[in-house]
Structures are given as structure tokens and as C-alpha cells.
C-alpha positions in Angstrom: 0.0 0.0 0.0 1.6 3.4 -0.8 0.5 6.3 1.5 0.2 9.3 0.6 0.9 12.6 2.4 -0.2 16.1 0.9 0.6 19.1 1.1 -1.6 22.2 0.6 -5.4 22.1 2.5 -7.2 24.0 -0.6 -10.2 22.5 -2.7 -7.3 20.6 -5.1 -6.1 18.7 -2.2 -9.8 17.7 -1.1 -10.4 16.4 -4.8 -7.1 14.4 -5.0 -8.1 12.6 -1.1 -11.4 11.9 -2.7 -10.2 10.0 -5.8 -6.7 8.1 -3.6 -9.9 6.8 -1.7 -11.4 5.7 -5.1 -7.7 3.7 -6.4 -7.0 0.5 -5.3 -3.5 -0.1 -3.5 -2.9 3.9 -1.8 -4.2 5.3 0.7 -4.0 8.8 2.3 -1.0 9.5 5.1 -0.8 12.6 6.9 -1.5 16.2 5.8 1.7 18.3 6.2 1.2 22.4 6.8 2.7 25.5 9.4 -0.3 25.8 10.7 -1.1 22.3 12.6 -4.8 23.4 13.1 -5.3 23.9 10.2 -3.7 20.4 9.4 -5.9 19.1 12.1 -9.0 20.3 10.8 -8.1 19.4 6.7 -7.1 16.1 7.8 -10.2 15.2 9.7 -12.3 16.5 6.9 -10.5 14.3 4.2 -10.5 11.0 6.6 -6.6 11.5 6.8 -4.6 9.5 9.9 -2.6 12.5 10.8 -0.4 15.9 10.8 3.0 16.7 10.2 4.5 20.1 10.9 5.8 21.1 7.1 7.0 19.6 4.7 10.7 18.2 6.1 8.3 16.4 8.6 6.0 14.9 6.5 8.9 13.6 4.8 11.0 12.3 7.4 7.6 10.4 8.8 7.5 6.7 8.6 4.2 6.4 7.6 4.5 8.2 4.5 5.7 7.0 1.2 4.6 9.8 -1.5 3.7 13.1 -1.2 1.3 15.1 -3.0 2.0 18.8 -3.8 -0.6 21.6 -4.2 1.2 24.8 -2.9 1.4 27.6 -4.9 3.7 27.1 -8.0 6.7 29.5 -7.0 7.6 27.1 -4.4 6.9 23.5 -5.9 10.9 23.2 -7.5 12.0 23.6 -4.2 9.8 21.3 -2.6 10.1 18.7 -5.2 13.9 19.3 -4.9 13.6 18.2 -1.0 10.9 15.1 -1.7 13.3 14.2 -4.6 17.0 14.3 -2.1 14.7 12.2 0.3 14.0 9.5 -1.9 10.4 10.4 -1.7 8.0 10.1 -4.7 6.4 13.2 -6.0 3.0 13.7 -7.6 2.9 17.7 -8.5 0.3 19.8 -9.0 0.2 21.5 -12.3 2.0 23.8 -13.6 4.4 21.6 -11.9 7.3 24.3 -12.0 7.2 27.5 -13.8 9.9 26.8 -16.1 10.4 24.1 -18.6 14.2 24.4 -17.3 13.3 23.6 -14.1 11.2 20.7 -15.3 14.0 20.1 -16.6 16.8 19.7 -14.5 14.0 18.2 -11.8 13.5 15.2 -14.1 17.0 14.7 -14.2 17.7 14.7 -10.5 14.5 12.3 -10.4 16.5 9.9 -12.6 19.5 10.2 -11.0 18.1 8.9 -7.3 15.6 6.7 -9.0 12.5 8.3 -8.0 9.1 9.1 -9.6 8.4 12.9 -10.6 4.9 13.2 -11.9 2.9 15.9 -12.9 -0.8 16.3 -11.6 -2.1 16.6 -15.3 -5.2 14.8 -15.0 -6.4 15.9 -18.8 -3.8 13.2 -19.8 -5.2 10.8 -18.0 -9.2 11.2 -18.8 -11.0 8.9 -20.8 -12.6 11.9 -22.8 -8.8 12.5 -23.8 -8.9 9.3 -25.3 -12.5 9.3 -26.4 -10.8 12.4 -28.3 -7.9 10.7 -30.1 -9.9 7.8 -30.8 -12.4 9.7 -33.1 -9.4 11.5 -34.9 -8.9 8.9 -37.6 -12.5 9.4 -38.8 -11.9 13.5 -39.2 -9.6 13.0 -42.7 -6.8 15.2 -42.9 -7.1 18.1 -39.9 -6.5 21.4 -40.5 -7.7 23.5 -37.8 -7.8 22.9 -34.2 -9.4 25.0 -31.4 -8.9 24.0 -27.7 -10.3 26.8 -25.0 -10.5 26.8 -21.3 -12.6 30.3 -20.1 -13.8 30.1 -16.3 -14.1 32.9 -14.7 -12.9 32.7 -11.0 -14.8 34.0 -7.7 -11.4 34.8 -6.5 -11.1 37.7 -9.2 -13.6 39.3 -7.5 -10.5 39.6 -4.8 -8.8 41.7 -7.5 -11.3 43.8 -8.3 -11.5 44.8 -5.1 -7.8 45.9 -4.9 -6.7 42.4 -3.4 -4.1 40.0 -4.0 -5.2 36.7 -4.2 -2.4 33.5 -4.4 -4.2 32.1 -7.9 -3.5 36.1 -9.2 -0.1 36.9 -7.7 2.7 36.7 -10.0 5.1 36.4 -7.4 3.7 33.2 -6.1 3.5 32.2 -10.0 0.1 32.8 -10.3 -1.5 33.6 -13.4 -4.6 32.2 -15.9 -2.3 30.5 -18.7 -0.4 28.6 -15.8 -3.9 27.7 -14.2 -5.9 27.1 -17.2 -4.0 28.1 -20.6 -2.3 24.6 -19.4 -4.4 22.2 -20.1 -6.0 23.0 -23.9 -1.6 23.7 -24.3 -1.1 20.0 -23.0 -4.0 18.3 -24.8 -2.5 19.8 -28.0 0.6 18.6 -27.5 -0.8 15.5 -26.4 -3.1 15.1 -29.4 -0.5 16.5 -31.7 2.9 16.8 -30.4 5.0 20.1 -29.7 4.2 22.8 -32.6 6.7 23.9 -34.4 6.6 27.8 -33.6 3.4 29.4 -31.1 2.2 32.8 -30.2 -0.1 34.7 -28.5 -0.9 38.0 -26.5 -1.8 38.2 -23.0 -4.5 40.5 -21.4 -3.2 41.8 -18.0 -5.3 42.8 -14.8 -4.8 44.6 -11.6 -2.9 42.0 -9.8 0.2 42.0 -12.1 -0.4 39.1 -14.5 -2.3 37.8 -17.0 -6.5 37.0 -16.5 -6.9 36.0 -20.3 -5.3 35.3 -23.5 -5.1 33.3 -26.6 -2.3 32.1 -28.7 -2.0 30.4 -32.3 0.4 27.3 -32.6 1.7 26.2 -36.2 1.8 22.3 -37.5 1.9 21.1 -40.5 -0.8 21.3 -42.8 -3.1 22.8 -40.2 -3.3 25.4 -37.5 -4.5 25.4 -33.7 -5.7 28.5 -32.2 -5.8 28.1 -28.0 -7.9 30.3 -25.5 -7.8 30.2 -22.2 -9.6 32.6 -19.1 -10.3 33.4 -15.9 -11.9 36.3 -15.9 -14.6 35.7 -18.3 -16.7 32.5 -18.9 -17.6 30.6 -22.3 -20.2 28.6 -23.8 -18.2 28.0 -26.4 -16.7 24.2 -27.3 -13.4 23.4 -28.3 -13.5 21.9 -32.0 -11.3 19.9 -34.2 -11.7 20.8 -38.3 -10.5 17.6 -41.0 -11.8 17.4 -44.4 -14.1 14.9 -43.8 -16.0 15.6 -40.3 -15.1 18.3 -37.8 -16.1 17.2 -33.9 -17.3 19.5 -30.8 -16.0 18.9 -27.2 -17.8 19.9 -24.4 -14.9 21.0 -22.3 -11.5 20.2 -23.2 -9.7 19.6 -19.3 -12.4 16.2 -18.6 -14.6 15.6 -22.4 -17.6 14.5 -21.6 -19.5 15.0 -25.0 -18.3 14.5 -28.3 -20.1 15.8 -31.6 -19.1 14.4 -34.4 -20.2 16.5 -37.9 -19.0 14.3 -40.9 -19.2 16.4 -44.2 -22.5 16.0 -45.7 -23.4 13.6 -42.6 -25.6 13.0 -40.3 -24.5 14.3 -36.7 -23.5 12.1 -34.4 -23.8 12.4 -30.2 -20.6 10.3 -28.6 -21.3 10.4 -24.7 -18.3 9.3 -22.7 -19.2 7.4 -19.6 -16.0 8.6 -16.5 -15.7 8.5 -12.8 -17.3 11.7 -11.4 -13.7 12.6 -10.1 -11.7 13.4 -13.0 -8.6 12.8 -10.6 -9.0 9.6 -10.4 -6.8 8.9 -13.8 -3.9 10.8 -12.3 -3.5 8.6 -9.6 -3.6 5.7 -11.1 -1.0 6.4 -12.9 1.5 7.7 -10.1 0.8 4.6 -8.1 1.8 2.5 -11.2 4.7 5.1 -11.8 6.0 4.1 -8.3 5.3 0.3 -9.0 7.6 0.9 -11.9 5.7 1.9 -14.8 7.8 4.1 -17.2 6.7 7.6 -17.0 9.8 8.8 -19.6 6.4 10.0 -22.3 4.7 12.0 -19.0 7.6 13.8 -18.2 8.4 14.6 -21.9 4.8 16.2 -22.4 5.2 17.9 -19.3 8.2 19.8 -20.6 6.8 20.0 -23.9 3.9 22.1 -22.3 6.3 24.4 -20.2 8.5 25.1 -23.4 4.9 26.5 -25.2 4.2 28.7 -21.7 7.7 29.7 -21.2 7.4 31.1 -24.9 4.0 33.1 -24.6 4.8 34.5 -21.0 8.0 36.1 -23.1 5.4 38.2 -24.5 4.5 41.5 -22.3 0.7 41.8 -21.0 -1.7 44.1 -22.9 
């Protein structure tokens, strides 16, 4: 049985107890944080057996054999860097670091000590992803590809209110491409591989970094145009153009429902049936990752994403 400790006591880390409790073979350990009551109270909520007092403690306990990260981005290199040196298993949070660098050289020092570094990407582990790539082959040749993530957040209302709020804060590497722009980036380069040139412009807000942009990535033969928000919602699905059928997705981070249009066709309704916690893919794959699974793909996607973010977040905000 591998247990699990986690660190972070927001909604994320709520979601990920929920679907370890849904895996067979790992369990929750002990919920690390400065603030023991805090800990206390997260830990009870989420049915886990106990505390630990930060991060070095949760990792120096007995009764924990990989952790779980969800603090805010500008601190998860260093934390992985400590799991990591202890031998300890890591199952990040996306964006797991905030450079593709840093990815980088953390993969690296994973390999080195022999221990599993795994983003949190659970679009990569969905069943709608797949639901997606399995009706590719009946599109004909693609040509354009729109992905979109637009939810606006209750915590902008923090900003527009002259507050600083972590998801908002640049310094703590907050900002909407990292928290969103992420996953319609990572399904692409899932679904497509790494384009061969992207850009895109950024809107700014009052906290410092970005609340909405869009970007356009080249392939050949066909284009992909990403948005992503969270500042400003959308009822608008994410859409894949071939020459023979073009097909709608309900939501491009879990796909629920597929509509496929062939050319001159009848429409056709594709409904996939998931787990109510999209999470739960995610952790089935770290707990085969640490039973020895090779993870070399993960890690490479994960780095592929980062490259495409480090690129747009060269551009300045508008």
C-alpha cells in the first residue's frame, strides 16, 4: 500500500483525497502544513490518519511513502527538490514548476536517485482525452484545431477589489495560462505533439499578471488556435476541423460529449461514460509510476507544455 501525504489544504487537495480513496493499493497518510490546526482540521475533513509540521516532517515520517503537492507554483521546484533528495515520490500539482528548465533539470535529478516525478495533469489521464484521439482517424486530414479553457474565478472578484489573491499573484507564479491556458496547451501537445513555432498575447489585470489570452500554434498542414480565461466564462466548445468531419467537445480539461459533424453527414452524439472525479486517472498512474511503470512519455509532455508557456509568458501583457 503506498501512503500518501499532501501538502496544501485548498479544494485541489480535497479532490485528489477523494479519488486516492477511489484507487485501489494507496491510501491517504498525513496532511503536512505551518499551521497544525489547520492540518488538524483538513485532515479530519479528508479521513486522513494525521499531521505533520511542514514539509521536512512529512517527509522524514515513517508512515508516509509519497507526497502530494498543491502549494502555490513558485515554491513546488524547491519542494520537489527536498521530496526528490529524500527519496520520496512526487505527484505535483500542475503547472508543476514554472519553467520548462526547471522541469528540466528536476527530471533529471528524479532519474538520477531513482525516484518518480509526476505531474498532476489529470487531462492526460481522462477517458474523454482518449474518447478524443480515438475519433481522430475518422476526421480525414485536420486542419484546424481550437482548444479553450474560459472560467471565470470567484477569487477575481479579490482583485477587483484591490486584493491580491495566491491564484492572481505573479510572485507566487500565479497567473490564468499557468492555471488554465495549461491544459487546452497539454491536450495539444498530447493530441498533436509540440508545434513547431506558437504565439499569443496576453490580457493583464490589476494583480500584475495575466486573467486572459489566446495564442495560435503552427503544425503542419493545419493550425491550432488556444484560449484560455479566468476572468470571463464561455459557452463555447473546443472543435477539431478535418476534411471529412469536424467534432465539438464539451470541455476540453475532462470531455464529456463528443459531436461528431461528418461532411454532408448525419451528426453524431458520442457520450463518454468517466468516474465523477476526473482525478482519479492521475492517480492511477502515479501509483503505477512508483510500482515501476515508465513515465519517460509524462515527463516529456510535461516539458513540452512548459517550453509552449515559457514562450507566450515572453510576450509582455496588454
Amino acid at each position: 500500500m503506498i501512503r500518501i501525504g499532501i501538502v496544501g489544504t485548498s479544494s485541489i487537495s480535497e479532490r485528489l483525497a477523494d479519488a486516492v480513496g477511489a484507487v485501489d493499493g494507496v491510501e491517504l497518510g498525513r496532511v503536512a502544513s505551518r499551521d497544525p490546526e489547520r492540518a488538524r482540521a483538513f485532515a479530519d475533513r479528508i479521513g486522513a490518519p494525521g499531521v505533520a509540521d511542514g514539509l521536512h516532517a512529512l517527509l522524514s515520517a515513517d508512515d508516509v511513502d509519497a507526497v502530494y503537492l498543491a502549494s502555490p507554483n513558485a515554491v513546488h521546484a524547491e519542494q520537489i527538490r527536498a521530496a526528490l533528495d529524500a527519496g520520496i515520490p512526487v505527484l505535483v500539482e500542475k503547472p508543476a514548476v514554472l519553467t520548462a528548465g526547471d522541469w528540466n533539470a528536476l527530471v533529471q535529478r528524479a532519474r538520477d536517485r531513482g525516484v518518480v516525478l509526476l505531474e498532476a495533469m489529470r487531462t492526460a489521464y481522462d477517458p474523454g482525452t482518449r474518447a478524443v484521439a480515438d475519433v481522430l482517424p475518422r476526421l480525414g486530414r485536420i486542419r484546424r484545431v481550437s482548444f479553450r479553457y474560459e472560467k471565470r474565478s470567484a477569487r477575481y472578484d479579490h482583485v477587483l477589489a484591490g486584493e491580491q489573491t495566491n491564484i492572481f499573484d505573479p510572485a507566487l507564479g500565479g497567473s490564468a495560462l499557468r492555471d488554465l491556458g495549461v491544459y487546452p496547451l497539454h491536450a495539444l501537445v498530447l493530441l498533436f505533439g509540440e508545434p513547431r513555432g506558437i504565439d499569443g498575447s496576453r490580457v493583464g489585470i490589476a494583480s500584475g499578471t495575466d486573467g486572459l489570452g489566446s495564442a495560435t500554434a503552427e503544425y503542419d498542414g493545419f493550425i491550432a488556435d488556444v484560449a484560455w480565461s479566468k476572468i470571463t466564462d464561455t459557452a463555447l466548445p473546443s472543435e477539431m476541423q478535418g476534411e471529412d468531419a469536424s467534432v465539438t467537445i464539451d470541455a476540453i480539461d475532462a470531455p464529456r460529449r463528443l459531436e461528431l459533424i461528418p461532411r454532408g453527414g448525419v451528426p453524431e452524439v458520442i457520450e463518454v461514460r468517466a468516474a465523477e472525479n476526473p482525478m482519479i486517472g492521475e492517480v492511477e498512474r502515479f501509483r503505477d509510476a512508483v510500482l515501476g511503470a515508465d513515465i519517460t512519455r509524462d515527463q516529456d509532455r510535461t516539458a513540452q507544455t512548459l517550453r509552449l508557456v515559457d514562450r507566450l509568458l515572453e510576450r509582455p501583457l496588454r
